[in-house]
C-alpha positions, 0 to 999 in steps of 0.5 A: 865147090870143095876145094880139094876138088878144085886143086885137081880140077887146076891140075897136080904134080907128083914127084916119083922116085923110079928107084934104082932101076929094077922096076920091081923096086917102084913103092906101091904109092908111086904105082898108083900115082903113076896109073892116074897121071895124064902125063908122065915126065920122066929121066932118062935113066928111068927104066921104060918097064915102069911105064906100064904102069901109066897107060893112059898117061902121055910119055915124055922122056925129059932126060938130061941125057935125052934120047930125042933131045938134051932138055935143061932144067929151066925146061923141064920145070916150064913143062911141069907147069904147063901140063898142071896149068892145063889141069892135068895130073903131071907124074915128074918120074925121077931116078932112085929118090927125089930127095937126093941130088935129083934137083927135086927142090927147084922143081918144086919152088916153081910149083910152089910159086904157081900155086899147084899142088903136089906130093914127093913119093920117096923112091930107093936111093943109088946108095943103098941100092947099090949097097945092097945089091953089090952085097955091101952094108953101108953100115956096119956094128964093126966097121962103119957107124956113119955113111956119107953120100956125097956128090962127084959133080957139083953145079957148074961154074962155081968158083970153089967146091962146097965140099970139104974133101979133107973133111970127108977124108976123116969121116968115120964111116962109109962115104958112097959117092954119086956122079962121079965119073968124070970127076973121078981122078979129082975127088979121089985125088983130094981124098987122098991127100986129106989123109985117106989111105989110098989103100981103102978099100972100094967097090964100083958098081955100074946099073945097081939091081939090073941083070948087067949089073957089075961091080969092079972091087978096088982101092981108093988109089985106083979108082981114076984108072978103072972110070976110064972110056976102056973100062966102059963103066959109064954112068950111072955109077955108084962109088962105095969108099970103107971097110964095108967094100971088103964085105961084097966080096963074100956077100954078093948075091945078084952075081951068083944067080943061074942066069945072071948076065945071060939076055932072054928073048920072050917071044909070047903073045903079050898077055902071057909073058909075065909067067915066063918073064917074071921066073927068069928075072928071078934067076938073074936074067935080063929080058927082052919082050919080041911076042910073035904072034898075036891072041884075038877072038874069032872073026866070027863067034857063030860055030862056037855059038853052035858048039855052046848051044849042043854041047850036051850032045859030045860025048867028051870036050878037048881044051888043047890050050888055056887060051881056049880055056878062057876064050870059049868058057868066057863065050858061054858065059858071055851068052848066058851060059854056066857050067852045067850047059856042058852036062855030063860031057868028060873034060880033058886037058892038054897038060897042067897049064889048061887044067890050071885055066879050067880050075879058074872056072872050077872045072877039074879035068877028066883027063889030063895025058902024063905027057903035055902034048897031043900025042900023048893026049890022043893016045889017052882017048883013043880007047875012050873015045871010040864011038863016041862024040868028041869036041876039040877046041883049038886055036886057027892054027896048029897041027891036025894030029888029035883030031886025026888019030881019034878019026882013026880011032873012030871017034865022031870028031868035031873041030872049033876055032876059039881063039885067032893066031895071028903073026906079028909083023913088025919087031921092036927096032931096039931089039932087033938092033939087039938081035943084029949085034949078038946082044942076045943070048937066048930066045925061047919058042913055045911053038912051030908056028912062032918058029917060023914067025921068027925067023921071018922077023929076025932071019939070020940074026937068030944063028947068034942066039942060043934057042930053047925049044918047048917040044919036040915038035917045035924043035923039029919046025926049028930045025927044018929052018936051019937052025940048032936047039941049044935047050929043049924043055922035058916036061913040056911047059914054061917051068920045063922050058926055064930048067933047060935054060938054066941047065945048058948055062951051068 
């Protein structure tokens, strides 16, 4: 047997730097590996966005300040080995990089010890993190040649500290101090009385490259004061010492974006988040993931199969969303049809987003109304379709008004469900305690139907969130249940929705 093979075959651990807490920074090897493990061990710490990333994976939380249990480190490596001893590849999931003071090399010696193949995957560290997120450069041509990181909290139980504070006191350049809140009022003591001005210049930043990140700008001598329970700067915290600190002042970035310390609510099916997740994360906003409803097939495929089979008798094919887009063109393909089945039928679009989808199937729409709504879409065919056979795929719910106003019309009408809507009957606890404590700031619905849902699952919790509505027909349905718009998206789509947003925030 290849002895590669065999190595697997026994098991492997990989090593993994999470970064520094936003999942975008993970490296692409530690997406990789993170996708074939079979178990995951990760910090505490450890943003849990990183774990879709193993999906298959097993999910043990093995942080030191454990969110089931406080696990030490001689059982963390105890259940390293025991997975990898099972031939399983372990993922040991670790905070910024492993390589500092993630107590990588005791994990490894013991993987070592046993035989087992491994790999480190470098990760971002805090520091530079920290540094760059905060505006600061830990180096600099005219200030600061050399950077430090140094520990505030060493093994316990030694005797003495292995640091030379007055050492580090005259060190020429940037000293970035990790685990250092407890210890704080000690280390920044022993600085000073190295010979460090107490009036060097600081910067302290809490949860580097997240959106509540914050960063308190100080002197050396006033560090103890601002590391305090009232402070609520709790770990993780970074501690950036040197000229350099000045910098962040004039070239912070994170802070100055729309919608940096504002927490969204995404309320969509989980396959569509990310087109309106990913733009707002770009503006600085922190989001929360709570889908209303849910996207599933039909329970039964027998009229679509119908509609596929005479769709060259209509006149015109209606896709009112792009999830009836995929579901309905993907049935036609799944049951040997192409394009040309639909024949010289005319396509419309409900707006731009369904056009997009009919693009992916290189259909270009006949027919998309200036305005992405069904009114607007019925007024558009009214004239055309007269007399004539109209096809309208739709989801299980939803309003009636295309379909009627072409009735009125005299069009020869024909209603399909593609697609199920189906609500969502339990809310995530950690959100809907988010919700309870008014730690929300906004929640956006693209629809009545997920309107109503919601305020099923959050009830009056919903009067402290700011609500930013796609229509006007869905701001109605909010309405009606009591509650205020705050935003209301013009034009109709997630990109509308997102500028409203940041317009009623400015």
């Amino acid at each position: 047997m290849d002895p590669a093979h065999n190595a697997v075959m026994e098991g492997r651990v990989y090593l993994i730097g999470a970064g520094p807490g936003d999942p975008g920074l993970l490296t692409l090897r530690g997406a990789e590996l993170l996708s074939r493990a079979d178990v995951v061990l990760y910090d505490g710490l450890t943003n849990p966005e990183l774990l879709r990333h193993a999906t298959k994976a097993e999910q043990i939380c093995v942080g030191k300040h454990g969110q089931r249990r406080i696990w030490q480190q001689e059982e963390v490596i105890e259940e390293i080995l025991r997975h990898a001893r099972m031939g399983k590849v372990v993922a040991r999931l670790k905070g910024g990089d492993p390589a500092v003071f993630a107590r990588t090399a005791e994990e490894v010696e013991a993987i070592q010890h046993a035989g087992i193949p491994f790999e480190i995957v470098p990760g971002i560290t805090a520091a530079l993190a920290a540094g760059s997120y905060a505006g600061i450069p830990v180096t600099h041509r005219g200030l600061a040649s050399a950077v430090a990181l140094v520990t505030g909290h060493e093994e316990p139980g030694k005797s003495e500290s292995s640091l030379d504070w007055n050492a580090l006191a005259r060190f020429p350049g940037t000293l970035v101090v990790y685990m250092g809140v407890t210890t704080a009022k000690s280390w920044s003591r022993l600085l000073i009385e190295g010979g460090k001005s107490p009036r060097t210049p600081t910067a302290i930043v809490r949860r580097c490259s997240l959106p509540d990140q914050r960063t308190i700008h100080c002197q050396l001598r006033d560090i103890a004061d601002q590391l305090t329970p009232a402070t609520k700067l709790r770990p993780p915290v970074i501690v950036i010492i040197g000229e350099v600190s000045r910098l962040g002042q004039t070239m912070s970035w994170l802070s100055c974006r729309p919608l940096f310390g504002q927490t969204v609510l995404v309320t969509r099916p989980a396959e569509q988040v990310e087109a309106l997740a990913s733009p707002l994360r770009d503006l600085g906003a922190r989001v929360v993931v709570q889908p209303a409803i849910e996207i599933g097939p039909p329970a039964d495929w027998a009229a679509v199969d119908d509609c596929i089979e005479s769709i060259k008798s209509y006149d015109f094919v209606v896709f009112c969303s792009r999830n009836g887009v995929h579901h309905f063109l993907g049935r036609m393909w799944q049951t040997g049809h192409d394009l040309r089945t639909i024949g010289e039928a005319s396509i419309a679009a409900v707006g731009t987003k369904t056009a997009e989808a009919l693009g992916e199937f290189l259909i270009l729409p006949d027919i998309v109304p200036s305005e992405f709504h069904a009114e607007s879409l019925a007024q558009e065919l009214s004239d055309k379709a007269r007399g004539k056979r109209v096809l309208i795929i739709r989801a299980s719910r939803g309003r009636d008004v295309l379909s009627k106003t072409l009735d009125d019309a005299g069009a020869e009408v024909h209603e399909v469900v593609a697609y199920q809507h189906n609500d969502v009957h339990d809310v995530d606890p950690n959100i809907e305690k988010m919700a309870r404590a008014g730690e929300i700031d906004w929640i956006t619905i693209t629809s009545g139907e997920s309107a109503k849902n919601l305020h099923r699952l959050f009830g009056d919790a919903m009067h402290q969130m700011k609500i930013a509505s796609i229509s006007p027909i869905t701001s109605e349905t909010v309405r009606q249940l009591g509650l205020a718009v705050a935003a209301e998206a013009d034009p109709h789509t997630m990109a509308g929705l997102i500028d409203s947003i940041t317009r009623a925030d400015s």
